[in-house]
C-alpha positions as CSV (number, residue, x, y, z in Angstrom):
1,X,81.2,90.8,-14.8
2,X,81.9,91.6,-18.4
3,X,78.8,92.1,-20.7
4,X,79.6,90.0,-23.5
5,X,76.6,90.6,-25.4
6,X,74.8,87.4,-24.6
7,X,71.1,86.9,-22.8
8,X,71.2,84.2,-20.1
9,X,67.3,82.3,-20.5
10,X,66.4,80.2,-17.0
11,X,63.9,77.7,-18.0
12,X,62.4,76.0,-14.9
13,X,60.5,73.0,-16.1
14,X,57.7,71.8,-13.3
15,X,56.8,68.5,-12.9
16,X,52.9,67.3,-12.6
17,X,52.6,63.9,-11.8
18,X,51.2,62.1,-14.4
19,X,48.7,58.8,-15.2
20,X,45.7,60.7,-13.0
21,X,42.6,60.6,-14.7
22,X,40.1,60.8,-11.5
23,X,39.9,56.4,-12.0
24,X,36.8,57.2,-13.8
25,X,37.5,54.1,-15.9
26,X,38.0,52.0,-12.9
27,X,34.0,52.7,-11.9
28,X,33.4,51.4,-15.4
29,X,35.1,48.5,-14.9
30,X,33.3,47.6,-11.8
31,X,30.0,48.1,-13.3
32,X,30.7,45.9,-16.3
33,X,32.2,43.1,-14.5
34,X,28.8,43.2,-11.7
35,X,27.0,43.3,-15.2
36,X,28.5,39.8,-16.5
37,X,28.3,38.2,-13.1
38,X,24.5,39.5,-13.0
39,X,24.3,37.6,-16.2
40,X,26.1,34.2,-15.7
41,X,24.0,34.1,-12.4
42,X,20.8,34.6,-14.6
43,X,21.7,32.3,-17.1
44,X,22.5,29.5,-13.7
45,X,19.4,30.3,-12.6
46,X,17.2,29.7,-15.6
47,X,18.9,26.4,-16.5
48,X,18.6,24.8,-13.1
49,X,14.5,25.9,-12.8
50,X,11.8,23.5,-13.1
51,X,9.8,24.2,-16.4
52,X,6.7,24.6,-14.0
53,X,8.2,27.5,-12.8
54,X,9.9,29.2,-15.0
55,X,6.0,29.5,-16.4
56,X,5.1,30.9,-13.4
57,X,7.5,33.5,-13.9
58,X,6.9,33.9,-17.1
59,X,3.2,34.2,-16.5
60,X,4.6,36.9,-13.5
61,X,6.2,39.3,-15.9
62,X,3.2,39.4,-18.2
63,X,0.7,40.2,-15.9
64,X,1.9,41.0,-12.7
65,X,-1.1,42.2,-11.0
66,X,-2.8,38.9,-11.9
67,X,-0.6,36.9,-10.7
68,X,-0.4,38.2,-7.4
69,X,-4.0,38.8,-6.8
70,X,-4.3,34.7,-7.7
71,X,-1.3,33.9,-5.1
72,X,0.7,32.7,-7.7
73,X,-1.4,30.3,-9.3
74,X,-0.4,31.6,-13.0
75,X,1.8,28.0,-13.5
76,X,1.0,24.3,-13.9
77,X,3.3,23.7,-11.0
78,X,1.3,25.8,-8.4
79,X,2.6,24.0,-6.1
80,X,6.1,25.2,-6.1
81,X,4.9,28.9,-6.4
82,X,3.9,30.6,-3.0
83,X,1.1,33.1,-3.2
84,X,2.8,36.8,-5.1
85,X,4.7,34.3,-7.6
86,X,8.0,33.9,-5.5
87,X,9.9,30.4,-5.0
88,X,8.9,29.0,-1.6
89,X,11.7,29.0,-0.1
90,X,10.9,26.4,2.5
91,X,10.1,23.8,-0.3
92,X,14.1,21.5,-0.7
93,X,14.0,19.9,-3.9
94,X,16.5,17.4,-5.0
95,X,18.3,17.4,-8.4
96,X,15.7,18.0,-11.4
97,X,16.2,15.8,-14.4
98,X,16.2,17.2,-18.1
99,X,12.6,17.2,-18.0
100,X,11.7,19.1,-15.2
101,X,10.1,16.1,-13.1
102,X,11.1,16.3,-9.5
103,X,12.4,12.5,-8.8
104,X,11.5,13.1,-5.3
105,X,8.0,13.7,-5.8
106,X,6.7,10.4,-7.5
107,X,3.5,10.5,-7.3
108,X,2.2,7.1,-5.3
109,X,0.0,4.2,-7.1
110,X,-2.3,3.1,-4.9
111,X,-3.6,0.6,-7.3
112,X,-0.3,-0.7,-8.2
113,X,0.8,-1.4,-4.3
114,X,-2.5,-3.0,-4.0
115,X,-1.9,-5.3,-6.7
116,X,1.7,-6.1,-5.5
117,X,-0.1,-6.8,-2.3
118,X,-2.5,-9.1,-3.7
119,X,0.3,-11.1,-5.2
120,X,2.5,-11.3,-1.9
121,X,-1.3,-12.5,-0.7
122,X,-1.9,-15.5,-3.1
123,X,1.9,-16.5,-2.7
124,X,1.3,-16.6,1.0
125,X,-1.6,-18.9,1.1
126,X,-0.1,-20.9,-1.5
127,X,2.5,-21.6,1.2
128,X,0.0,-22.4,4.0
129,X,-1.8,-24.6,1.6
130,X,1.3,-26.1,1.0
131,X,2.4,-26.4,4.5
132,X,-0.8,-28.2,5.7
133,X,-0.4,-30.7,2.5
134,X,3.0,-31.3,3.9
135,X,1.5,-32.2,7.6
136,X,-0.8,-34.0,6.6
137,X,1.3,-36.6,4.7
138,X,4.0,-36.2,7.7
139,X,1.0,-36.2,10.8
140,X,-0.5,-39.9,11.5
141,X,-3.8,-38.1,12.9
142,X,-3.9,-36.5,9.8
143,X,-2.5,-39.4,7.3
144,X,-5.7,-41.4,7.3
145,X,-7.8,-38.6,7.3
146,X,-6.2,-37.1,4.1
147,X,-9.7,-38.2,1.6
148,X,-11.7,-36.3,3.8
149,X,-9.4,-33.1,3.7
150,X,-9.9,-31.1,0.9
151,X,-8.0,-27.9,-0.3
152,X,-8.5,-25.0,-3.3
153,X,-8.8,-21.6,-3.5
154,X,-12.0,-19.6,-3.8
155,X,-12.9,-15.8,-4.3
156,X,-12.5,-15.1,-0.7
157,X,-9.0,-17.1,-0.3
158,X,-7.8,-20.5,0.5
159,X,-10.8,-23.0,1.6
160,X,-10.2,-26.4,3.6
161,X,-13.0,-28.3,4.1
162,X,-13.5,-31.5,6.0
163,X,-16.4,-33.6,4.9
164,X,-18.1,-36.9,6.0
165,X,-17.7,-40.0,4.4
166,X,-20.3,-43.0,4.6
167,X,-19.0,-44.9,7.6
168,X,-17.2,-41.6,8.9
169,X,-19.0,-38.8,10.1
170,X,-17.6,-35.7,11.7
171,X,-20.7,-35.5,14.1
172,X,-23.1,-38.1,15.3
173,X,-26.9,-37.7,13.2
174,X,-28.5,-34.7,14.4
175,X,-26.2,-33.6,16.6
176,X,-23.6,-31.0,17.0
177,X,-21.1,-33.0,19.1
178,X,-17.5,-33.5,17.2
179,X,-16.4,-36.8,17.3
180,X,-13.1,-37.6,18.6
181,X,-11.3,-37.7,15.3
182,X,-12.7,-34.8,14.1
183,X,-11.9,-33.2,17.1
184,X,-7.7,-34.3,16.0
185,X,-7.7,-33.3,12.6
186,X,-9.3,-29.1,13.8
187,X,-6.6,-29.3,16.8
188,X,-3.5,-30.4,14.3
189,X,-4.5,-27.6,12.1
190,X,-5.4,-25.1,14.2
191,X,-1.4,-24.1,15.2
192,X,-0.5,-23.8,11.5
193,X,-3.5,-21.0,10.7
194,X,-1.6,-18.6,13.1
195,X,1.9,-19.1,11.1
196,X,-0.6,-16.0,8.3
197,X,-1.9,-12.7,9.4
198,X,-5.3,-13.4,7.6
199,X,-8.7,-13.7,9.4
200,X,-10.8,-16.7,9.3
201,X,-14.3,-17.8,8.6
202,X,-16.2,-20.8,9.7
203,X,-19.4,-22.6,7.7
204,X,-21.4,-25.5,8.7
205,X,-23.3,-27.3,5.9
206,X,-25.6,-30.4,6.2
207,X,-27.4,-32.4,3.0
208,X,-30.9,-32.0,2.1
209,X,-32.0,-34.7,4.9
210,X,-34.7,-32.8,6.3
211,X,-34.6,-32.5,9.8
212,X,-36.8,-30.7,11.8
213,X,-37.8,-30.9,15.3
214,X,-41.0,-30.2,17.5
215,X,-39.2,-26.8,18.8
216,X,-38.5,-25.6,15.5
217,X,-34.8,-26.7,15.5
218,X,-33.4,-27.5,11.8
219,X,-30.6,-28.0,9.7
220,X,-30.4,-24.7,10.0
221,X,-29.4,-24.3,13.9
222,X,-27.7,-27.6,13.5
223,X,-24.9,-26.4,11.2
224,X,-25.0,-23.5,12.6
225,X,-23.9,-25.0,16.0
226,X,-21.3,-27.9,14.1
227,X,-19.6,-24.3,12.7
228,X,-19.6,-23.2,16.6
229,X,-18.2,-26.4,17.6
230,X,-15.5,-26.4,15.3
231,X,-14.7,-23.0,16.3
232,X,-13.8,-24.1,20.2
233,X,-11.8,-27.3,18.8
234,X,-9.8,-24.8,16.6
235,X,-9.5,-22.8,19.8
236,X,-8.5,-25.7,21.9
237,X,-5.6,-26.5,19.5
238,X,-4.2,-23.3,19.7
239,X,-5.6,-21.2,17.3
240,X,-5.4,-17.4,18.2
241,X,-9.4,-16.4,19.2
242,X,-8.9,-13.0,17.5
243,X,-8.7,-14.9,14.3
244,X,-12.0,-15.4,13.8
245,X,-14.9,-12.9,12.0
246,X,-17.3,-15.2,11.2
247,X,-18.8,-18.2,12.1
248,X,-22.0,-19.1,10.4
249,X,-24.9,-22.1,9.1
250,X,-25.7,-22.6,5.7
251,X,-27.9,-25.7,6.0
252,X,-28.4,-27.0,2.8
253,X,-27.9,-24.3,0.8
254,X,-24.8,-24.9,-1.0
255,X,-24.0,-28.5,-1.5
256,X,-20.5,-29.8,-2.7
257,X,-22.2,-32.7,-4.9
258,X,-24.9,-30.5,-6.8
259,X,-26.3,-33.6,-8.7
260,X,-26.5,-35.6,-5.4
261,X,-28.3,-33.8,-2.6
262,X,-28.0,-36.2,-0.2
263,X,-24.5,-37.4,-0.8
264,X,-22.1,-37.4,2.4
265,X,-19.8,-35.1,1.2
266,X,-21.9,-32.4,1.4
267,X,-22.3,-33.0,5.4
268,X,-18.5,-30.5,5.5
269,X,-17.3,-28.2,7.8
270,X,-15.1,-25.2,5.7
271,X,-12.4,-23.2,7.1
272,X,-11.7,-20.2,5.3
273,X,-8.7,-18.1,5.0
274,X,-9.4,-15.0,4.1
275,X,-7.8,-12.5,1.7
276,X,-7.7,-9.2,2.6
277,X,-10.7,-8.2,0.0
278,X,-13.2,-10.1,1.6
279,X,-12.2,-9.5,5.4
280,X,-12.0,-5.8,4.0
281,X,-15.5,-6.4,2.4
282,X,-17.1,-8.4,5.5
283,X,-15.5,-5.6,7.8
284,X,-17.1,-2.9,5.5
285,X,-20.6,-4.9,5.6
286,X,-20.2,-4.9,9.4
287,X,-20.5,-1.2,9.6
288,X,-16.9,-1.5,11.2
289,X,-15.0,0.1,7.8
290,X,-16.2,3.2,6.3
291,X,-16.8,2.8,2.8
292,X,-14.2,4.1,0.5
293,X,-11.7,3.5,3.6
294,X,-9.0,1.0,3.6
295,X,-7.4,0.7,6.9
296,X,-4.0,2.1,8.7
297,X,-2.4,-1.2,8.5
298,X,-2.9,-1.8,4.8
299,X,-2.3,2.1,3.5
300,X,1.4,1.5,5.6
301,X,1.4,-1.8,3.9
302,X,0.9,-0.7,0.6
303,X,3.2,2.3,0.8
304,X,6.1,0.4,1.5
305,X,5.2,-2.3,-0.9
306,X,5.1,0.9,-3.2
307,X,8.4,1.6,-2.7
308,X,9.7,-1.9,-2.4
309,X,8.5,-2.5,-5.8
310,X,10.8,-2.4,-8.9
311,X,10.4,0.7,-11.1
Protein backbone atom coordinates (compact mmCIF):
# COMPACT_ATOMS: atom_id res chain seq x y z
CA UNK A 1 0.00 0.00 0.00
CA UNK A 2 1.06 3.50 -0.91
CA UNK A 3 2.16 5.77 1.96
CA UNK A 4 0.27 8.76 1.36
CA UNK A 5 1.43 10.72 4.12
CA UNK A 6 -1.52 10.28 6.43
CA UNK A 7 -1.53 8.59 10.18
CA UNK A 8 -4.48 6.20 10.62
CA UNK A 9 -5.70 6.86 14.73
CA UNK A 10 -7.87 3.68 16.10
CA UNK A 11 -9.94 4.97 18.94
CA UNK A 12 -11.63 2.10 20.88
CA UNK A 13 -14.13 3.60 23.09
CA UNK A 14 -15.14 1.07 26.20
CA UNK A 15 -18.30 0.91 27.55
CA UNK A 16 -18.87 0.91 31.63
CA UNK A 17 -22.30 0.47 32.48
CA UNK A 18 -23.53 3.21 34.07
CA UNK A 19 -26.39 4.37 36.98
CA UNK A 20 -24.20 2.14 39.75
CA UNK A 21 -23.69 3.92 42.75
CA UNK A 22 -23.39 0.83 45.28
CA UNK A 23 -27.61 1.77 46.15
CA UNK A 24 -26.18 3.56 48.99
CA UNK A 25 -29.24 5.89 48.73
CA UNK A 26 -31.59 3.10 48.63
CA UNK A 27 -30.40 2.16 52.54
CA UNK A 28 -31.24 5.84 53.18
CA UNK A 29 -34.41 5.55 52.00
CA UNK A 30 -35.26 2.58 54.05
CA UNK A 31 -34.17 4.11 57.13
CA UNK A 32 -36.14 7.31 56.61
CA UNK A 33 -39.28 5.68 55.67
CA UNK A 34 -38.97 3.07 59.12
CA UNK A 35 -38.27 6.61 60.69
CA UNK A 36 -41.78 8.15 59.72
CA UNK A 37 -43.67 4.94 60.30
CA UNK A 38 -41.84 4.85 63.88
CA UNK A 39 -43.34 8.14 64.16
CA UNK A 40 -47.05 7.94 62.97
CA UNK A 41 -47.05 4.72 65.24
CA UNK A 42 -45.88 6.99 68.15
CA UNK A 43 -48.10 9.68 67.52
CA UNK A 44 -51.22 6.54 67.35
CA UNK A 45 -50.11 5.40 70.29
CA UNK A 46 -50.07 8.60 72.45
CA UNK A 47 -53.51 9.68 71.26
CA UNK A 48 -55.32 6.49 71.96
CA UNK A 49 -53.62 6.16 75.78
CA UNK A 50 -55.56 6.81 78.82
CA UNK A 51 -54.24 10.10 80.50
CA UNK A 52 -53.58 7.82 83.63
CA UNK A 53 -51.11 6.29 81.85
CA UNK A 54 -49.52 8.22 79.80
CA UNK A 55 -48.49 9.76 83.53
CA UNK A 56 -47.16 6.63 84.33
CA UNK A 57 -45.00 6.80 81.57
CA UNK A 58 -44.22 10.00 81.95
CA UNK A 59 -43.36 9.46 85.52
CA UNK A 60 -41.21 6.24 83.93
CA UNK A 61 -38.90 8.33 81.85
CA UNK A 62 -38.10 10.75 84.71
CA UNK A 63 -37.14 8.43 87.18
CA UNK A 64 -36.84 5.13 85.93
CA UNK A 65 -35.37 3.45 88.86
CA UNK A 66 -38.21 4.66 90.99
CA UNK A 67 -40.70 3.58 89.18
CA UNK A 68 -39.73 0.17 88.92
CA UNK A 69 -38.55 -0.30 92.41
CA UNK A 70 -42.49 0.92 93.29
CA UNK A 71 -43.97 -1.68 90.62
CA UNK A 72 -45.26 1.01 88.64
CA UNK A 73 -47.14 2.85 91.02
CA UNK A 74 -45.72 6.43 89.70
CA UNK A 75 -49.53 7.10 88.02
CA UNK A 76 -53.05 7.92 89.33
CA UNK A 77 -54.20 4.99 87.32
CA UNK A 78 -52.10 2.26 89.10
CA UNK A 79 -54.25 0.15 88.14
CA UNK A 80 -53.65 -0.09 84.50
CA UNK A 81 -49.74 -0.15 85.16
CA UNK A 82 -48.22 -3.61 86.10
CA UNK A 83 -45.28 -3.55 88.39
CA UNK A 84 -41.78 -2.03 86.08
CA UNK A 85 -44.30 0.59 84.45
CA UNK A 86 -45.36 -1.54 81.37
CA UNK A 87 -49.20 -1.82 80.02
CA UNK A 88 -50.70 -5.04 81.44
CA UNK A 89 -51.29 -6.60 78.69
CA UNK A 90 -53.86 -8.95 80.05
CA UNK A 91 -56.12 -5.86 81.06
CA UNK A 92 -58.94 -5.40 77.51
CA UNK A 93 -60.24 -2.10 77.66
CA UNK A 94 -63.01 -0.82 75.54
CA UNK A 95 -62.96 2.52 73.54
CA UNK A 96 -61.71 5.48 75.95
CA UNK A 97 -63.73 8.68 75.65
CA UNK A 98 -61.98 12.28 75.26
CA UNK A 99 -61.49 12.25 78.77
CA UNK A 100 -59.71 9.35 79.49
CA UNK A 101 -62.61 7.61 81.63
CA UNK A 102 -62.89 3.94 80.77
CA UNK A 103 -66.82 3.57 80.16
CA UNK A 104 -66.41 -0.01 81.13
CA UNK A 105 -65.25 0.60 84.45
CA UNK A 106 -68.18 2.60 86.12
CA UNK A 107 -67.56 2.54 89.34
CA UNK A 108 -70.86 0.94 91.22
CA UNK A 109 -73.23 3.02 93.76
CA UNK A 110 -74.19 0.99 96.26
CA UNK A 111 -76.23 3.68 97.83
CA UNK A 112 -77.93 4.59 94.71
CA UNK A 113 -79.15 0.73 93.94
CA UNK A 114 -80.20 0.71 97.44
CA UNK A 115 -82.35 3.57 97.01
CA UNK A 116 -83.77 2.31 93.71
CA UNK A 117 -84.41 -0.73 95.67
CA UNK A 118 -86.21 0.94 98.33
CA UNK A 119 -88.46 2.56 95.79
CA UNK A 120 -89.31 -0.77 93.86
CA UNK A 121 -90.06 -1.78 97.81
CA UNK A 122 -92.65 0.95 98.72
CA UNK A 123 -94.28 0.52 95.17
CA UNK A 124 -94.64 -3.14 95.97
CA UNK A 125 -96.40 -2.98 99.20
CA UNK A 126 -98.45 -0.25 97.88
CA UNK A 127 -99.73 -2.90 95.50
CA UNK A 128 -100.39 -5.56 98.25
CA UNK A 129 -102.04 -2.94 100.27
CA UNK A 130 -103.97 -2.26 97.41
CA UNK A 131 -104.67 -5.77 96.57
CA UNK A 132 -106.08 -6.73 100.07
CA UNK A 133 -108.34 -3.27 99.83
CA UNK A 134 -109.62 -4.71 96.68
CA UNK A 135 -110.53 -8.30 98.48
CA UNK A 136 -111.92 -7.09 100.99
CA UNK A 137 -114.55 -4.95 99.17
CA UNK A 138 -114.84 -8.07 96.55
CA UNK A 139 -114.65 -11.05 99.73
CA UNK A 140 -118.17 -11.43 101.82
CA UNK A 141 -115.95 -12.79 104.83
CA UNK A 142 -114.17 -9.93 104.53
CA UNK A 143 -117.01 -7.16 103.53
CA UNK A 144 -118.49 -6.94 106.93
CA UNK A 145 -115.38 -7.10 108.61
CA UNK A 146 -113.92 -4.05 106.61
CA UNK A 147 -114.22 -1.34 110.17
CA UNK A 148 -112.26 -3.72 111.89
CA UNK A 149 -109.36 -4.00 109.21
CA UNK A 150 -107.11 -1.35 109.21
CA UNK A 151 -104.17 -0.51 106.79
CA UNK A 152 -101.01 2.19 106.73
CA UNK A 153 -97.58 2.12 106.49
CA UNK A 154 -95.10 2.37 109.29
CA UNK A 155 -91.11 2.55 109.64
CA UNK A 156 -90.83 -1.11 109.32
CA UNK A 157 -93.34 -1.51 106.13
CA UNK A 158 -96.97 -1.96 105.53
CA UNK A 159 -99.10 -2.76 108.94
CA UNK A 160 -102.68 -4.42 108.90
CA UNK A 161 -104.16 -4.66 112.02
CA UNK A 162 -107.42 -6.30 113.08
CA UNK A 163 -108.88 -4.85 116.23
CA UNK A 164 -111.99 -5.61 118.49
CA UNK A 165 -114.97 -3.76 118.42
CA UNK A 166 -117.49 -3.56 121.44
CA UNK A 167 -119.83 -6.42 120.61
CA UNK A 168 -117.02 -8.07 118.38
CA UNK A 169 -114.03 -9.52 119.83
CA UNK A 170 -111.34 -11.38 117.99
CA UNK A 171 -110.87 -13.74 121.14
CA UNK A 172 -113.25 -14.61 123.98
CA UNK A 173 -112.05 -12.35 127.61
CA UNK A 174 -108.89 -13.84 128.78
CA UNK A 175 -108.38 -16.16 126.46
CA UNK A 176 -106.26 -16.95 123.50
CA UNK A 177 -108.79 -18.93 121.38
CA UNK A 178 -109.72 -17.04 117.84
CA UNK A 179 -113.18 -16.92 117.24
CA UNK A 180 -114.59 -18.28 114.17
CA UNK A 181 -114.67 -14.96 112.25
CA UNK A 182 -111.43 -14.05 113.12
CA UNK A 183 -110.25 -17.19 112.28
CA UNK A 184 -111.91 -16.11 108.24
CA UNK A 185 -110.61 -12.90 107.89
CA UNK A 186 -106.37 -14.39 108.89
CA UNK A 187 -107.24 -17.42 106.48
CA UNK A 188 -108.60 -14.95 103.39
CA UNK A 189 -105.49 -13.01 103.85
CA UNK A 190 -103.09 -15.27 104.52
CA UNK A 191 -102.81 -16.48 100.45
CA UNK A 192 -102.33 -12.85 99.37
CA UNK A 193 -99.06 -12.20 101.80
CA UNK A 194 -97.18 -14.87 99.69
CA UNK A 195 -98.03 -12.98 96.23
CA UNK A 196 -94.33 -10.42 98.12
CA UNK A 197 -91.03 -11.72 98.92
CA UNK A 198 -90.99 -9.79 102.35
CA UNK A 199 -90.94 -11.48 105.76
CA UNK A 200 -93.54 -11.01 108.33
CA UNK A 201 -93.98 -10.04 111.87
CA UNK A 202 -96.80 -10.86 114.27
CA UNK A 203 -97.87 -8.57 117.59
CA UNK A 204 -100.49 -9.26 120.06
CA UNK A 205 -101.71 -6.24 122.14
CA UNK A 206 -104.49 -6.10 124.85
CA UNK A 207 -105.88 -2.76 126.78
CA UNK A 208 -104.83 -1.77 130.15
CA UNK A 209 -107.60 -4.28 131.83
CA UNK A 210 -105.44 -5.67 134.23
CA UNK A 211 -105.38 -9.27 134.21
CA UNK A 212 -103.48 -11.33 136.19
CA UNK A 213 -103.84 -14.77 137.43
CA UNK A 214 -102.82 -16.89 140.62
CA UNK A 215 -99.92 -18.59 138.37
CA UNK A 216 -98.54 -15.38 137.28
CA UNK A 217 -100.22 -15.45 133.82
CA UNK A 218 -100.81 -11.70 132.41
CA UNK A 219 -101.65 -9.66 129.57
CA UNK A 220 -98.37 -10.27 128.93
CA UNK A 221 -98.56 -14.26 128.08
CA UNK A 222 -101.98 -13.59 126.82
CA UNK A 223 -101.04 -11.53 123.79
CA UNK A 224 -98.33 -13.20 123.55
CA UNK A 225 -100.28 -16.41 122.81
CA UNK A 226 -103.31 -14.36 120.57
CA UNK A 227 -99.93 -13.42 118.27
CA UNK A 228 -99.15 -17.42 118.32
CA UNK A 229 -102.69 -18.13 117.51
CA UNK A 230 -102.91 -15.88 114.70
CA UNK A 231 -99.73 -17.23 113.44
CA UNK A 232 -101.32 -21.03 112.93
CA UNK A 233 -104.60 -19.45 111.38
CA UNK A 234 -102.25 -17.52 108.91
CA UNK A 235 -100.66 -20.93 108.47
CA UNK A 236 -103.82 -22.81 107.97
CA UNK A 237 -104.88 -20.40 105.17
CA UNK A 238 -102.00 -20.97 103.31
CA UNK A 239 -99.48 -18.68 104.29
CA UNK A 240 -95.78 -19.94 103.47
CA UNK A 241 -94.28 -20.95 107.31
CA UNK A 242 -90.86 -19.55 106.30
CA UNK A 243 -92.53 -16.17 106.24
CA UNK A 244 -92.41 -15.60 109.55
CA UNK A 245 -89.41 -13.93 111.95
CA UNK A 246 -91.21 -12.77 114.59
CA UNK A 247 -94.01 -13.41 116.54
CA UNK A 248 -94.25 -11.47 119.84
CA UNK A 249 -96.64 -9.83 123.07
CA UNK A 250 -96.74 -6.40 123.81
CA UNK A 251 -99.41 -6.26 126.37
CA UNK A 252 -100.37 -2.96 126.93
CA UNK A 253 -97.58 -1.24 125.92
CA UNK A 254 -98.51 0.49 122.87
CA UNK A 255 -102.12 1.31 122.59
CA UNK A 256 -103.93 2.46 119.33
CA UNK A 257 -106.33 5.00 121.29
CA UNK A 258 -103.59 6.73 123.57
CA UNK A 259 -106.16 8.96 125.34
CA UNK A 260 -108.40 5.91 126.04
CA UNK A 261 -106.67 2.97 127.60
CA UNK A 262 -109.23 0.88 127.82
CA UNK A 263 -110.93 1.38 124.54
CA UNK A 264 -111.58 -1.88 122.30
CA UNK A 265 -109.59 -0.96 119.60
CA UNK A 266 -106.52 -1.27 121.31
CA UNK A 267 -107.40 -5.21 121.98
CA UNK A 268 -105.60 -5.67 117.84
CA UNK A 269 -103.72 -8.22 116.45
CA UNK A 270 -100.88 -6.47 113.70
CA UNK A 271 -99.53 -8.19 110.79
CA UNK A 272 -96.51 -6.65 109.54
CA UNK A 273 -94.87 -6.61 106.26
CA UNK A 274 -91.60 -6.03 106.43
CA UNK A 275 -89.23 -3.89 104.38
CA UNK A 276 -86.08 -5.15 103.77
CA UNK A 277 -84.35 -2.51 106.53
CA UNK A 278 -86.01 -3.85 109.28
CA UNK A 279 -85.89 -7.72 108.47
CA UNK A 280 -82.13 -6.68 107.64
CA UNK A 281 -82.06 -4.94 111.08
CA UNK A 282 -84.01 -7.74 113.11
CA UNK A 283 -81.74 -10.39 111.24
CA UNK A 284 -78.68 -8.30 112.28
CA UNK A 285 -80.04 -8.04 116.03
CA UNK A 286 -80.43 -11.89 115.80
CA UNK A 287 -76.79 -12.41 115.51
CA UNK A 288 -77.81 -14.06 112.14
CA UNK A 289 -76.26 -10.91 109.88
CA UNK A 290 -72.87 -9.62 110.54
CA UNK A 291 -72.79 -6.11 111.01
CA UNK A 292 -71.81 -4.05 108.11
CA UNK A 293 -72.98 -7.16 105.88
CA UNK A 294 -75.87 -6.97 103.62
CA UNK A 295 -76.78 -10.35 102.18
CA UNK A 296 -76.08 -12.32 98.71
CA UNK A 297 -79.55 -11.94 97.59
CA UNK A 298 -79.68 -8.13 98.09
CA UNK A 299 -75.81 -7.21 96.81
CA UNK A 300 -77.19 -9.44 93.35
CA UNK A 301 -80.32 -7.44 93.79
CA UNK A 302 -78.86 -4.19 93.91
CA UNK A 303 -76.29 -4.80 91.26
CA UNK A 304 -78.67 -5.42 88.72
CA UNK A 305 -80.94 -2.75 89.84
CA UNK A 306 -77.58 -0.76 89.33
CA UNK A 307 -77.45 -1.44 85.98
CA UNK A 308 -81.11 -1.39 85.32
CA UNK A 309 -81.25 2.07 86.37
CA UNK A 310 -81.29 5.04 83.97
CA UNK A 311 -77.98 7.00 83.81
Amino acid sequence: MADDGKTIVVKRIKKVAGGHHGGAWKIAYADFVTAMMAFFLLMWLLGSTSKGDLNGISEFFKTPLKVAMQGGSGSGDSSSIIKGGGKDLTRQDGQVNAGGVDTAKKSFNLSAAKAVLEKEEAQRLQQLKERIQTKIENSPALKKFKDQLLLDFTSEGLRIQIVDEQNRPMFPAGKAELQAYTRDILEEIAPVLNDVPNRIGLTGHTDSTPYFSETGYSNWELSADRANASRRALLHGGMQDAKIIRVVGLADAAHLDRKDPFNPINRRISIIVMNKKTEENLMRDAGKLEVGMATEATLEAAQAAAVAAPK
